[in-house]
Legacy VTK file of the C-alpha trace (Angstrom):
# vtk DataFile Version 3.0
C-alpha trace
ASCII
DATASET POLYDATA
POINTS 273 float
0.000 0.000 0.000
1.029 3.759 -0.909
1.626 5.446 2.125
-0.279 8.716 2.607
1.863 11.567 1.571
1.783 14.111 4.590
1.361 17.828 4.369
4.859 19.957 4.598
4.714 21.983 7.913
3.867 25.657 7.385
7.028 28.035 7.600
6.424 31.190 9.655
6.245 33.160 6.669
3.278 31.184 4.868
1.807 30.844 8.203
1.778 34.699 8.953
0.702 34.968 5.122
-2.774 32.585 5.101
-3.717 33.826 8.754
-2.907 37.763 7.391
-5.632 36.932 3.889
-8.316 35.240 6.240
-8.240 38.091 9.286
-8.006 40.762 6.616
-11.461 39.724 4.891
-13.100 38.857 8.274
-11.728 41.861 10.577
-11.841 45.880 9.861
-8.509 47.035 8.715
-7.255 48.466 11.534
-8.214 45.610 14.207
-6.863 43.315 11.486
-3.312 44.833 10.936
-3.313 44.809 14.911
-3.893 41.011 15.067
-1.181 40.322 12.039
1.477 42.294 14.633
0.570 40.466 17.620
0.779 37.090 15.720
3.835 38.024 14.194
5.654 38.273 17.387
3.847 35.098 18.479
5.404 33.400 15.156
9.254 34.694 14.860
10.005 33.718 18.560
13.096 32.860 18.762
12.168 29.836 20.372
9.663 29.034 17.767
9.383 25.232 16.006
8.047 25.699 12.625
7.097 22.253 12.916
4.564 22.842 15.742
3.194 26.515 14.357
-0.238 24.611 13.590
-0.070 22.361 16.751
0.475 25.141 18.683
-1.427 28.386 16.833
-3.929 26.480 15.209
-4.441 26.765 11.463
-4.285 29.969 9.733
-7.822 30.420 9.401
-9.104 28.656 12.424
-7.027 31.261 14.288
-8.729 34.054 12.397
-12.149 32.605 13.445
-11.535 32.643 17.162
-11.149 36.678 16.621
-14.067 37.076 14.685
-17.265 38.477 15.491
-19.366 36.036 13.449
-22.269 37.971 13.818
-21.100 40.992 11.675
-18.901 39.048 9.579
-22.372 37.238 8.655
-24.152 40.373 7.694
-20.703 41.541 5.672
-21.280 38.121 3.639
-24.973 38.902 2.973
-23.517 42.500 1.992
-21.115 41.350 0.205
-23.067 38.651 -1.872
-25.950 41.278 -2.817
-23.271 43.716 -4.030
-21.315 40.939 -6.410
-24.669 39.654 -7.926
-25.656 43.310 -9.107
-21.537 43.245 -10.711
-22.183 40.130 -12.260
-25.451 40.829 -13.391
-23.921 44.013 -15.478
-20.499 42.052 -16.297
-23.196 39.484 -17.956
-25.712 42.175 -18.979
-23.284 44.524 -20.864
-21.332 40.957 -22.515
-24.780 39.529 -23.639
-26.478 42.821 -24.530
-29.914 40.832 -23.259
-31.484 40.104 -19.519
-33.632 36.883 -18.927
-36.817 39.650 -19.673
-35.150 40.648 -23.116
-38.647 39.876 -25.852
-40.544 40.453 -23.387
-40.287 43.682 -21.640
-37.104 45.193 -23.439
-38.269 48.617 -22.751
-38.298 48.062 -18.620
-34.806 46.411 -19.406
-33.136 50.234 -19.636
-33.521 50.921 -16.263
-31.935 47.618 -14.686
-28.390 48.583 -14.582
-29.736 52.166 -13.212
-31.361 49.676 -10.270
-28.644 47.921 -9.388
-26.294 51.138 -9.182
-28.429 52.485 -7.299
-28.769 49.610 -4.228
-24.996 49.161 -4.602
-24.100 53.018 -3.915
-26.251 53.295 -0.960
-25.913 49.861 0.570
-22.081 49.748 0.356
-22.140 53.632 1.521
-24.375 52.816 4.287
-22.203 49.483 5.318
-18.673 51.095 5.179
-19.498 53.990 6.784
-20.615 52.163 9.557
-17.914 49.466 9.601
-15.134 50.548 7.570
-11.971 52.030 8.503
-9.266 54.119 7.146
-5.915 52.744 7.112
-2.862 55.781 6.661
-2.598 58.060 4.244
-4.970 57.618 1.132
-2.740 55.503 -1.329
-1.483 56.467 -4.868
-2.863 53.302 -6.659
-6.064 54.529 -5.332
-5.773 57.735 -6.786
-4.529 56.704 -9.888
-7.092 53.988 -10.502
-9.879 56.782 -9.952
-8.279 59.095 -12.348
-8.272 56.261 -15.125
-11.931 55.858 -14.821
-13.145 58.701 -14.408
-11.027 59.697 -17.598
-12.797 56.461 -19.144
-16.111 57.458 -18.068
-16.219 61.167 -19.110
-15.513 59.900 -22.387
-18.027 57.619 -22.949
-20.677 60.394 -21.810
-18.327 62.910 -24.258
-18.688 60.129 -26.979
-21.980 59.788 -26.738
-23.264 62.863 -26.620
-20.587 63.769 -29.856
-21.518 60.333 -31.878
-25.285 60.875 -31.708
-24.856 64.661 -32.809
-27.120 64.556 -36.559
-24.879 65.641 -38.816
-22.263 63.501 -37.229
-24.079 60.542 -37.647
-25.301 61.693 -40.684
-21.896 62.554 -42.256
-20.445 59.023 -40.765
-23.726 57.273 -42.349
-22.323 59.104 -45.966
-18.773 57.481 -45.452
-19.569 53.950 -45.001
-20.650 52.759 -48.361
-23.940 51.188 -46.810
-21.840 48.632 -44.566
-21.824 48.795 -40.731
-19.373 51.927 -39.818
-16.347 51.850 -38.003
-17.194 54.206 -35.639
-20.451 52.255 -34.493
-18.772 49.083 -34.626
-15.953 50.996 -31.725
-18.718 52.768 -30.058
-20.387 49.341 -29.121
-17.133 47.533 -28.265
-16.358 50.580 -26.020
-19.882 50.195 -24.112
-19.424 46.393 -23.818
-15.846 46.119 -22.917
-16.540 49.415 -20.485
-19.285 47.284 -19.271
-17.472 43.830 -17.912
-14.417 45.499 -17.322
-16.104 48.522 -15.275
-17.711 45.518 -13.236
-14.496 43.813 -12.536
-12.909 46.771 -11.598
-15.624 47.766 -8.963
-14.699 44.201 -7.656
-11.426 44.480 -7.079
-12.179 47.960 -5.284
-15.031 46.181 -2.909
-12.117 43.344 -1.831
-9.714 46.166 -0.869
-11.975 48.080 0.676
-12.899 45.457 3.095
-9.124 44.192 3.275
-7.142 47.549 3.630
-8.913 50.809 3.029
-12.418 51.913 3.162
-11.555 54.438 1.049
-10.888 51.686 -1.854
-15.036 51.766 -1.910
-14.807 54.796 -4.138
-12.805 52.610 -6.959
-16.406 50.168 -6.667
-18.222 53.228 -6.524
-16.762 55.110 -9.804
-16.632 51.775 -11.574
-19.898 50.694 -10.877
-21.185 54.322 -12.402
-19.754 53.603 -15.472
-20.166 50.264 -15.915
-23.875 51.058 -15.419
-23.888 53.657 -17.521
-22.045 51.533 -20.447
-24.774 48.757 -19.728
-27.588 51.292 -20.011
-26.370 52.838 -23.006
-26.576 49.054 -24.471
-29.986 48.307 -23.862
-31.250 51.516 -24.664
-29.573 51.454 -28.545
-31.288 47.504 -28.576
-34.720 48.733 -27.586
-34.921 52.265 -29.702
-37.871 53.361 -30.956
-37.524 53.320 -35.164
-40.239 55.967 -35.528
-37.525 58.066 -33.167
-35.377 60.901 -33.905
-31.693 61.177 -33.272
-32.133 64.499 -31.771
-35.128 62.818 -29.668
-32.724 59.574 -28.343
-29.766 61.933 -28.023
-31.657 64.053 -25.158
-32.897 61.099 -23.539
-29.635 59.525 -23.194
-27.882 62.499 -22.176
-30.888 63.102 -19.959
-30.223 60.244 -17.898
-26.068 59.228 -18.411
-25.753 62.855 -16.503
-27.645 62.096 -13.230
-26.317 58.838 -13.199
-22.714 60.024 -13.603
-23.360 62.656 -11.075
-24.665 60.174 -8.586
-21.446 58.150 -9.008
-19.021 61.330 -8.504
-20.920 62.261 -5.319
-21.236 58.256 -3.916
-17.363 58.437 -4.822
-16.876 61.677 -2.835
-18.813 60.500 0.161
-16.417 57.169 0.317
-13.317 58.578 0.286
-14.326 61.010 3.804
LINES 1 274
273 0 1 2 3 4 5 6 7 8 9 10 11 12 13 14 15 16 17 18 19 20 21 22 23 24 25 26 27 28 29 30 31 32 33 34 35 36 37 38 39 40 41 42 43 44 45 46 47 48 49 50 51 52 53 54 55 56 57 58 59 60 61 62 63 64 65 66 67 68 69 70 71 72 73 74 75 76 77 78 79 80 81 82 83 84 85 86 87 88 89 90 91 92 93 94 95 96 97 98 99 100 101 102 103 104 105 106 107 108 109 110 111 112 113 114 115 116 117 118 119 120 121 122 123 124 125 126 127 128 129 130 131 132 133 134 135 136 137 138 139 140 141 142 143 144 145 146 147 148 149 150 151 152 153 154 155 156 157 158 159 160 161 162 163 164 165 166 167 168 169 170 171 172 173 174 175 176 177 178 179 180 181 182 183 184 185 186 187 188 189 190 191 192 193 194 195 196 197 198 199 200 201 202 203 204 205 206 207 208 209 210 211 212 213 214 215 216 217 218 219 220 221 222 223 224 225 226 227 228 229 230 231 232 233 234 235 236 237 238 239 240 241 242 243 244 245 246 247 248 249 250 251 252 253 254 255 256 257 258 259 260 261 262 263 264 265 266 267 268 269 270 271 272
């Protein structure tokens, strides 16, 4: 018979590394960065047996458990669920360019990316707020994330409101020998790569928010505004009216990209405070 293989002992350094990923989802920042110090000096003791670190410590994220208050790490899980099913619903929405409802009730279909923008802005406000914490001085990465998509999402609304201009359209209509134009084959790759990747991006900034910074919530915050936005602009060029004029769908889009891209600057203002 094989012998079981057994597991390698953890080193203090992969040790300090697992128990530093689990306490930094399930503890605020600053209680967590407290816990990785004290368990660092628990784990380079001079005296220390790497061989025992789990006999003695516990494993990495047992350990994290015992300083947990289950209670609110519960309700972040809840929070945190809600929040990534309204990213993966755009991610999906804005790749697919259809909802389950799409036949059906296309025209309702505009508004669902404003619905889930607006439950993630004021539930992950409201959450982090209340049980977030800063961590230092705001970070660089953070600022220069923001500044990428904010750059990315003033264009699209810029875009927009420049591509479905009349004579624009008209004059790109002229230049494209009755096949599909360039430009409106870009302009819809821009909305559904701005779409997923806005999504993914609003991820990334809920994880560090909860693991380092609060103030990472206004990367999720910014991100989710324009992937929304990119999502809505989809489903409103799928369910357009024919018997519509450009100067009519032009006002209506800019009528509503506007609010929703102020909401976002403001939601993104009140997380980094």
């Amino acid at each position: 018979m094989d012998r079981v293989k057994k597991a390698k002992p953890l080193t203090c350094e992969q040790y300090l590394k697992k128990f530093s990923r689990a306490v930094r989802w399930r503890l605020p920042p600053q209680e967590s960065e407290e816990a990785i110090a004290d368990y660092r000096e628990l784990i380079f003791q001079e005296e220390r047996d790497e061989t025992k670190l789990v006999e003695e410590l516990g494993e990495p994220v047992q350990a994290a458990h015992l300083l947990t208050d289950v209670r609110t790490y519960r309700r972040w899980l809840a929070v945190f669920a809600l929040l990534a099913v309204g990213l993966f619903l755009l991610a999906k929405w804005a790749w697919t360019g259809m909802t389950v409802t799409t036949g059906f009730f296309s025209y309702s279909n505009v508004w669902y990316s404003v619905w889930v923008m607006a439950v993630g802005l004021v539930l992950s406000l409201y959450w982090f707020q209340r049980h977030g914490q800063k961590n230092g001085p705001i970070s660089r990465r953070l600022v220069l994330a923001l500044g990428l998509v904010l750059v990315f999402g003033m264009g699209m609304v810029a875009v927009t409101a420049y591509f479905f201009d009349v004579e624009v359209l008209e004059n790109i209509v002229l230049q494209s020998d009755k096949s599909i134009p360039t430009q409106v084959i870009v302009y819809r790759e821009l909305i559904i790569e701005g779409g997923w990747v806005g999504a993914l991006i609003a991820f990334a900034g809920l994880v560090l928010a909860k693991c380092y910074d609060r103030r990472w919530l206004a990367l999720y915050t910014l991100a989710l505004t324009v992937a929304a936005i990119c999502v809505f602009s989809q489903f409103v060029l799928t369910s357009v009216n024919p018997e519509g004029t450009l100067e009519e769908l032009r006002a209506y889009m800019m009528a509503r990209m506007l609010p929703m891209g102020a909401a976002g600057l403001i939601g993104t203002g009140v997380a980094l405070c």
